[in-house]
Structures are given as structure tokens and as C-alpha cells.
Backbone as CSV, one residue per row, in Angstrom:
resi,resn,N_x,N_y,N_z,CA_x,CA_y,CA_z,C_x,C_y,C_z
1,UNK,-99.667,128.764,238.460,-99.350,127.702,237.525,-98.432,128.260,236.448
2,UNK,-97.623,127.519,236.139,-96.299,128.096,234.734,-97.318,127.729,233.607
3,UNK,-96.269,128.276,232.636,-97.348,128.401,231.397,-96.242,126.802,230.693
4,UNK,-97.145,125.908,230.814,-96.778,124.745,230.376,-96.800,124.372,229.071
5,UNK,-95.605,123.741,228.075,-96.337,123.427,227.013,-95.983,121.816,226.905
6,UNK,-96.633,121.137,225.751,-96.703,119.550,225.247,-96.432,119.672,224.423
7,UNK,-95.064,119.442,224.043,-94.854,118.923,222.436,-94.706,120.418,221.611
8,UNK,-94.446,121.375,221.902,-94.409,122.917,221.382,-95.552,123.201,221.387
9,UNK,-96.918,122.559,221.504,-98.221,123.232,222.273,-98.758,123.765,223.235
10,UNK,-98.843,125.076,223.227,-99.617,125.473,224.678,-101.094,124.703,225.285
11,UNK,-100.727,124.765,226.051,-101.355,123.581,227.140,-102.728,124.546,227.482
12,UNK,-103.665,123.590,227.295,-104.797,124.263,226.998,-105.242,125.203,228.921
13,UNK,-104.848,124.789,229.707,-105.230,124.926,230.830,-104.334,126.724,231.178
14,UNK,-103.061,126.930,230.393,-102.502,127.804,230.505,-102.914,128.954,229.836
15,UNK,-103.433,128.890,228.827,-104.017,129.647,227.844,-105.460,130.460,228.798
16,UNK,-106.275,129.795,229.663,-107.389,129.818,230.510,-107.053,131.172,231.160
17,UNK,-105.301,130.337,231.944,-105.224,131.660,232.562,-105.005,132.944,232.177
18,UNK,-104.788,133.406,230.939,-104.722,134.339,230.505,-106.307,134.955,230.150
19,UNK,-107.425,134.330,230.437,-108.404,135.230,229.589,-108.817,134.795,228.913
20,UNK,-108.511,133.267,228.193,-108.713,132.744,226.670,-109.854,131.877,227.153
21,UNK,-110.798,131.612,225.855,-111.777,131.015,226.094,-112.070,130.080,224.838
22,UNK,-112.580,128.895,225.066,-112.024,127.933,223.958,-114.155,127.248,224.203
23,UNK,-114.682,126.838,223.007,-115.822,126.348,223.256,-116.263,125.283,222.075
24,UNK,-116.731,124.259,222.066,-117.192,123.487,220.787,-118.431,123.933,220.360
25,UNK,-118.690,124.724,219.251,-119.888,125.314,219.055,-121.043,124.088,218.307
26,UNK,-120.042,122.810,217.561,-120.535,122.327,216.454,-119.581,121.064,215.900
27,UNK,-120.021,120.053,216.366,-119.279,118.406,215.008,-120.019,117.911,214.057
28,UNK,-119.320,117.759,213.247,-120.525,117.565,211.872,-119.641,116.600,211.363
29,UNK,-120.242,115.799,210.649,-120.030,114.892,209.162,-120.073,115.641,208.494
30,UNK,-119.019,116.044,207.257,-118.742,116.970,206.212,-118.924,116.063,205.126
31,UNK,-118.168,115.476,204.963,-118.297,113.860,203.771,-117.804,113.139,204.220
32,UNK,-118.896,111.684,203.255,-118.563,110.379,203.653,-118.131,109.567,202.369
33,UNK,-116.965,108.856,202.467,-117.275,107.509,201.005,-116.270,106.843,201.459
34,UNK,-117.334,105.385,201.026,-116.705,104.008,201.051,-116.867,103.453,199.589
35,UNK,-115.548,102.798,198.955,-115.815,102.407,197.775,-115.181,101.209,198.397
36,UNK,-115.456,100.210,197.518,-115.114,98.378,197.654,-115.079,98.078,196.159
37,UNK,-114.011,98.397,195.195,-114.415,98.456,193.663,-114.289,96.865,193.377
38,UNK,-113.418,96.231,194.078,-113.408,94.627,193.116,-114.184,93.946,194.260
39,UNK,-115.197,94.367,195.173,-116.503,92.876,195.730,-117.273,92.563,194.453
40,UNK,-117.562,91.582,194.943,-117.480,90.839,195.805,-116.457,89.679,195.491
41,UNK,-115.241,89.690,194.539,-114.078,88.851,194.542,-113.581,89.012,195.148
42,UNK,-113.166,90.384,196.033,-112.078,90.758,196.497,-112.336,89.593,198.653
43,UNK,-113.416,89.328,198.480,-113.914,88.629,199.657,-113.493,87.218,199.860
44,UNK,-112.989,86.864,198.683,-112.703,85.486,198.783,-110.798,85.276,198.407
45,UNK,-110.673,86.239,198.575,-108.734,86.623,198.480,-108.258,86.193,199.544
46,UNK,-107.683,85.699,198.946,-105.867,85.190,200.818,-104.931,86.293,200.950
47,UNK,-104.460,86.291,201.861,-103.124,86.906,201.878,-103.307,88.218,203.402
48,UNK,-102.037,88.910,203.037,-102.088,90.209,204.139,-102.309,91.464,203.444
49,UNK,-103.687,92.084,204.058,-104.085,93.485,203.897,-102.667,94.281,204.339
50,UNK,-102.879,95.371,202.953,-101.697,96.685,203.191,-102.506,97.898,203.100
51,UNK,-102.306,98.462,204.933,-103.112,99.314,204.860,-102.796,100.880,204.961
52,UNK,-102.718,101.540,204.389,-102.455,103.028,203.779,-103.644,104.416,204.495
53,UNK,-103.180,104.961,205.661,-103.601,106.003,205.606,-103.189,107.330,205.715
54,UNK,-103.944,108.298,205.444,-103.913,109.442,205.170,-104.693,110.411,206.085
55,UNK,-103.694,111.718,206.410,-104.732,112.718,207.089,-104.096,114.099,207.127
56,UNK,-105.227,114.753,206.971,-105.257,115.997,206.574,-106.209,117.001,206.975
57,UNK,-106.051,118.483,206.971,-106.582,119.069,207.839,-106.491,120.339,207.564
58,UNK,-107.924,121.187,207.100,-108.173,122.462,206.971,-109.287,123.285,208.647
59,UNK,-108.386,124.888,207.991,-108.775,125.539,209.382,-109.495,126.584,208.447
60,UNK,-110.520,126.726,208.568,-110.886,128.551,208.175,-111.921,129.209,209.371
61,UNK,-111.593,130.516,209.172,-112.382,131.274,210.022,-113.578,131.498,209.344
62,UNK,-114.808,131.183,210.537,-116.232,131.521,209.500,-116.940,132.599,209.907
63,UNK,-116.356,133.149,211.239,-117.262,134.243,212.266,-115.649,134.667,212.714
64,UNK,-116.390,135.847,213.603,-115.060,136.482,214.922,-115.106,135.615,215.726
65,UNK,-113.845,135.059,215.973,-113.428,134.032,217.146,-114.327,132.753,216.761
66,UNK,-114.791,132.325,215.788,-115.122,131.223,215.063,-114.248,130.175,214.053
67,UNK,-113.783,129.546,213.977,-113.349,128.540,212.822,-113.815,127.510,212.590
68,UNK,-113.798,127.174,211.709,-113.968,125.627,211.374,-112.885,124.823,211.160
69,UNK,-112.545,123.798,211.464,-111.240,122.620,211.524,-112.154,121.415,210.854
70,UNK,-111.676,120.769,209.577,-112.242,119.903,209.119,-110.739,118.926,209.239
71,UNK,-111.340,117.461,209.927,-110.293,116.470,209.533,-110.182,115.559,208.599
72,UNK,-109.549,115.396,207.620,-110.262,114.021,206.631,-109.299,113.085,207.169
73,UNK,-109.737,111.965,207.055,-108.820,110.272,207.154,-109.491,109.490,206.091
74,UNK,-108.070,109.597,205.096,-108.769,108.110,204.089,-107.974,106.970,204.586
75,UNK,-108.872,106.200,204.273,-108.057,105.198,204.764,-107.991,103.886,203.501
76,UNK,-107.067,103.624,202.947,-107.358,102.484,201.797,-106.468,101.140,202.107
77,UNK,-107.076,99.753,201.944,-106.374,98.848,201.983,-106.440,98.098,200.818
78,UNK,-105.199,97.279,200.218,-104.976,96.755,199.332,-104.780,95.143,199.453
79,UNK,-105.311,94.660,198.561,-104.998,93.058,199.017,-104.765,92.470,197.743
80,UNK,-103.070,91.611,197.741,-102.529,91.384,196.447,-102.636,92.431,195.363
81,UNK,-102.681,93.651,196.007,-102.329,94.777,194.582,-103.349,95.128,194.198
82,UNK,-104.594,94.781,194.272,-105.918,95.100,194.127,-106.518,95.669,195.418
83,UNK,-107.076,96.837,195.011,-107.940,98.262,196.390,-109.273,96.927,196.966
84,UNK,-108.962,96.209,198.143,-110.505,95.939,198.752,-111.178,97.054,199.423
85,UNK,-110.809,97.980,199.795,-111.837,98.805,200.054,-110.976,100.267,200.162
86,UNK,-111.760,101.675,199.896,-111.241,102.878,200.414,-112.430,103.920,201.614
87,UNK,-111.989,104.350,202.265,-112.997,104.537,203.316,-112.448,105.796,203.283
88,UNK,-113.359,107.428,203.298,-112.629,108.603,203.487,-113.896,109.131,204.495
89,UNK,-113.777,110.125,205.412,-114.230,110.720,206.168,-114.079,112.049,206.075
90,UNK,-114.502,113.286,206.355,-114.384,114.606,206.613,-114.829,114.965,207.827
91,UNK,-114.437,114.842,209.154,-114.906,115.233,210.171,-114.699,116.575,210.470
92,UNK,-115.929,117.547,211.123,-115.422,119.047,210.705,-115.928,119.249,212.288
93,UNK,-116.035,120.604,213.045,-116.351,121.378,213.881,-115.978,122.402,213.485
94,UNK,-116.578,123.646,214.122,-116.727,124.600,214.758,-116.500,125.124,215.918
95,UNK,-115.613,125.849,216.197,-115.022,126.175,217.398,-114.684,126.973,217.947
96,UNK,-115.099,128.209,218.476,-115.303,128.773,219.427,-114.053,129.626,219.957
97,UNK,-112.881,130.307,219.961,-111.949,131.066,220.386,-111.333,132.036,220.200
98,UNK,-111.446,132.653,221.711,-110.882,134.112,221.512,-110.301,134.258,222.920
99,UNK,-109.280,135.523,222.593,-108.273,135.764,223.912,-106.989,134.823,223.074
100,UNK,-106.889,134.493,222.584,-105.559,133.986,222.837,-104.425,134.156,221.512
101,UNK,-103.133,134.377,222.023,-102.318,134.650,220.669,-102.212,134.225,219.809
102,UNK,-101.276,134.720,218.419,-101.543,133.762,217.691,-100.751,132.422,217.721
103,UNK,-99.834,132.492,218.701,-99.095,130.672,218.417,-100.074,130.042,219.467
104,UNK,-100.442,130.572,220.459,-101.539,129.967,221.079,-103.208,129.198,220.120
105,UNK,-103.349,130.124,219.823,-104.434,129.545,218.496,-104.037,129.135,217.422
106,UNK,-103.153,128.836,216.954,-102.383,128.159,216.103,-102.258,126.751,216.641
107,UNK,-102.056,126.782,217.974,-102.018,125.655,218.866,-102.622,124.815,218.605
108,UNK,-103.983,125.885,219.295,-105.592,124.942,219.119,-106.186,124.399,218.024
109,UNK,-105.862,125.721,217.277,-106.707,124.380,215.910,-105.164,123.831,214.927
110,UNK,-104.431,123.562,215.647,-103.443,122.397,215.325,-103.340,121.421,215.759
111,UNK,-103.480,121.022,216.942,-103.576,120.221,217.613,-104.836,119.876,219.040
112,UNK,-105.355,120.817,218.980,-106.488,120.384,220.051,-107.708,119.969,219.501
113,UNK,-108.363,120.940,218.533,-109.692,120.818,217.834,-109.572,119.446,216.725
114,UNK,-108.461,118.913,216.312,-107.813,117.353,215.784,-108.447,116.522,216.756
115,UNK,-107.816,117.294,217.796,-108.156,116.198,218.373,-109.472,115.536,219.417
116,UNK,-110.382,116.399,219.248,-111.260,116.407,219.529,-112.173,115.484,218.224
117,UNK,-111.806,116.158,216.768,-112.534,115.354,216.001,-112.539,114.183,215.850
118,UNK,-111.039,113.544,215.710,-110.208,112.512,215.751,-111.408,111.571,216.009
119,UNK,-111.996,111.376,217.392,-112.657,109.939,217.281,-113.682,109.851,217.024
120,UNK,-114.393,110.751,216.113,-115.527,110.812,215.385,-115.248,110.175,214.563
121,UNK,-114.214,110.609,213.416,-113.801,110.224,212.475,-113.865,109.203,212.351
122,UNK,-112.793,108.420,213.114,-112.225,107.170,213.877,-113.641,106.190,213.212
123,UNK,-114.769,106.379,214.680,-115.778,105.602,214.862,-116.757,105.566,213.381
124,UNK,-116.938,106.737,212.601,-117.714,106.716,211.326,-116.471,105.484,210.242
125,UNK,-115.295,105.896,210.610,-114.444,104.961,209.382,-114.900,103.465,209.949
126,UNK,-114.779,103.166,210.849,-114.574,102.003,211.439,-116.204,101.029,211.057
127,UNK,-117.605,102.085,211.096,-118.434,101.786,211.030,-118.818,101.407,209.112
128,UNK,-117.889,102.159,208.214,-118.046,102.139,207.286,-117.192,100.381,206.779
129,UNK,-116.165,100.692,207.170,-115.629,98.922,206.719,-116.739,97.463,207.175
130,UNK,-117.011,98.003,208.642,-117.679,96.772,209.135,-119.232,97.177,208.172
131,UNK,-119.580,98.332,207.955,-120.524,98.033,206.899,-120.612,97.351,205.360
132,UNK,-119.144,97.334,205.252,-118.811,97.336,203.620,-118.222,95.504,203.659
133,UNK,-119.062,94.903,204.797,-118.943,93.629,205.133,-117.107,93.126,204.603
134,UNK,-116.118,93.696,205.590,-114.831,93.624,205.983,-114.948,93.469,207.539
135,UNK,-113.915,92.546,207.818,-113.995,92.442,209.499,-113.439,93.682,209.993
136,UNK,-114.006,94.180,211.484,-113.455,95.181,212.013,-112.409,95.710,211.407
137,UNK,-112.483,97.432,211.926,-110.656,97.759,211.588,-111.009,99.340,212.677
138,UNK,-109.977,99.154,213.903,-110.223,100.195,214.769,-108.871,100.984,214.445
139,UNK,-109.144,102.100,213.841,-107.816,103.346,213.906,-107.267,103.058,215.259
140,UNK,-105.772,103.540,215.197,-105.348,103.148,216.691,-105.583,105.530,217.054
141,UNK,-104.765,105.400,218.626,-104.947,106.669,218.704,-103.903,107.675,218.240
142,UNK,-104.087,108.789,217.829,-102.998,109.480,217.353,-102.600,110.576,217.843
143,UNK,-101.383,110.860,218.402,-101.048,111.821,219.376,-100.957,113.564,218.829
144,UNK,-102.099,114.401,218.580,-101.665,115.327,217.351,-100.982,116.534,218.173
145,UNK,-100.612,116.470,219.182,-99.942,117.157,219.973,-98.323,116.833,219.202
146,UNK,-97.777,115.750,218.770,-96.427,115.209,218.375,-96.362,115.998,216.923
147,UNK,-97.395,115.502,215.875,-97.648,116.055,214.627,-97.627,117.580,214.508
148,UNK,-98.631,117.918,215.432,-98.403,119.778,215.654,-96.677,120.067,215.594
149,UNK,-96.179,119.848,216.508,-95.321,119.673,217.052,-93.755,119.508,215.813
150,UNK,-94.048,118.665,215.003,-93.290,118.371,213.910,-93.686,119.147,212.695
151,UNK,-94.885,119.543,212.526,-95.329,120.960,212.191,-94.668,122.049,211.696
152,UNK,-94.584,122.375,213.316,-94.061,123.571,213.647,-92.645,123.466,213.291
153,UNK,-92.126,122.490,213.302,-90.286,121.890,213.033,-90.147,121.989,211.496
154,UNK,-91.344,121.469,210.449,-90.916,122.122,209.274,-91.384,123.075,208.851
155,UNK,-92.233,123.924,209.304,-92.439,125.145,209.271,-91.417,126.213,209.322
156,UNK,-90.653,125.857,210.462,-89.809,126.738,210.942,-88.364,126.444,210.023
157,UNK,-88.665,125.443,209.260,-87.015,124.557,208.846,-87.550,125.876,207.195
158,UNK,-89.009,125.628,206.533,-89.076,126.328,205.692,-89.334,127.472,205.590
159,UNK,-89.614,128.138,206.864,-89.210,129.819,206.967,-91.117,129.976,206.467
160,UNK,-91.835,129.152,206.998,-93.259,129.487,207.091,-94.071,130.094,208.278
161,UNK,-95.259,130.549,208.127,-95.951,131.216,208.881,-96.733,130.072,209.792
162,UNK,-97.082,130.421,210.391,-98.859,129.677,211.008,-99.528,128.747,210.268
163,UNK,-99.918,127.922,210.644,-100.859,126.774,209.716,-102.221,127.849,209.339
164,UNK,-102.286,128.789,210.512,-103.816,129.473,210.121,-103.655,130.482,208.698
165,UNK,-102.299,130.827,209.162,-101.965,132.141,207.859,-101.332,131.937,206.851
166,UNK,-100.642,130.309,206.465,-100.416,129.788,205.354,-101.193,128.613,205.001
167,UNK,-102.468,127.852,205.595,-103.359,127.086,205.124,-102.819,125.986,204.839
168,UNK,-101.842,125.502,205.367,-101.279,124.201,205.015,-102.035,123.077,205.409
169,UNK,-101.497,121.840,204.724,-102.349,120.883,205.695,-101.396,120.213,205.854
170,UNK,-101.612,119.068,207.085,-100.809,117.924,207.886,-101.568,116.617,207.184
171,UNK,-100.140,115.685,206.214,-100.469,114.661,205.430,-99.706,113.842,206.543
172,UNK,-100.339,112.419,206.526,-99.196,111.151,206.946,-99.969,110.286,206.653
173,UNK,-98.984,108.968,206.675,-99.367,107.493,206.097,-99.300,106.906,207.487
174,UNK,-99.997,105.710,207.754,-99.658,104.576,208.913,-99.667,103.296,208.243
């Protein structure tokens, strides 16, 4: 098999063949908050929700061949200029890898261990609006293989290191 990549990510199946070993040790809820500051007026408003999110993403090592990848997604919508609700999440794991280089593990917890959390996140935000008596709201899916990927494009545009060895995080709006 060639050593394949997606999007400037090594492809998790290629990495295997070298020796590398990748494992989910641990998903956790890190933090949760839903605020709704103007209900119960904000329930009886017309118009079109503007909805604003955000995401971001720390890596630290907690053991040898251990890290943790925490994802947050806030998510806030506005209706007529007034916040009806803000919903933030911290979805975290623990994860498991060794054997592999460093743009290879740079990879992973750039874009793989995301994405693994991703629909945790997802499902706790989603559960928090329909709790905060707002009709549904399903995150759509997000490709973090592309984001890695664009990453690495201003990384390289600003003459930076590794997400692991400069601690950056990955912001965007939808």
C-alpha cells in the first residue's frame, strides 16, 4: 500500500504500516454551558436566527504516548440583535499514540482525534438547545481533515511549527 495522504493528512491506515499504534483511551465532557439570557421574551420574537459558531482545539501531552485533545464548539444565536441562546461544549479525550512521526502525529491530533470528538460534542450541543426549550438545531458535519489541512497552509505561510509544539488553536465561524 503507498503511503496515502487526505488533505495534507497522513492517512491513518498508512501510519499502521509503519509500526504506529493509535488507541482511544478516554471521551469525557470537560465543560458544559447553556445560557438563554433574555427567556423567556426572547420565545415569543419573529424573525431569522443568526447563527455564529466557533471551534477550537487544545492538544497536551499527559503520559508517554498519551495526549489529551479537548474540542470546544460554542455555538451562539442571535435573534433581532438580542443573544436567544449560547451553548458551549468542551469535548475532550485521551488518546493513545506512539510510533509515529512528528507530522504524522501532528496529523492525528489535528485532524483525527477532532474528529472522533466532533459528534459528541455535536449531540451534547444539540441536546442542550432542545433542552433550553428552542426547536432542534443539528451541527452539520465538519470535514477536519480540510481545516488540518488549511492549518498546515498558514502555518507554513507564518513560518510556524506543529500545532503540538506551538499550541495553537483552530478558530472558525459557520
Amino acid at each position: 500500500m503507498s503511503d496515502e495522504t487526505t488533505n495534507g493528512a497522513i492517512a491513518p491506515a498508512a501510519a499502521e504500516e509503519q509500526g504506529a499504534t493509535f488507541s482511544v483511551e478516554k471521551i469525557y465532557t470537560r465543560d458544559v454551558s447553556f445560557e438563554a439570557p433574555n427567556a423567556p421574551v426572547v420565545f415569543s420574537e419573529q424573525g431569522q436566527p443568526d447563527l455564529q459558531m466557533n471551534l477550537n482545539q487544545r492538544v497536551g501531552q499527559v503520559a508517554e504516548n498519551a495526549y489529551e485533545v479537548v474540542l470546544g464548539v460554542t455555538l451562539t444565536c442571535t435573534l433581532n440583535g438580542k443573544t436567544a441562546y449560547l451553548a458551549e461544549v468542551q469535548q475532550a479525550g485521551v488518546f493513545g499514540l506512539s510510533g509515529f512521526d512528528a507530522a504524522s502525529l501532528d496529523a492525528m491530533l489535528g485532524s483525527h482525534c477532532p474528529s472522533i470528538l466532533y459528534p459528541y460534542a455535536r449531540q451534547a450541543i444539540s441536546e442542550l438547545i432542545n433542552g433550553g426549550g428552542f426547536p432542534p438545531f443539528y451541527l452539520q458535519p465538519i470535514n477536519f481533515d480540510a481545516l488540518y489541512a488549511e492549518g498546515l497552509r498558514q502555518r507554513a505561510t507564518q513560518g510556524e511549527g506543529t500545532a503540538l509544539e506551538s499550541g495553537t488553536e483552530t478558530a472558525g465561524n459557520a
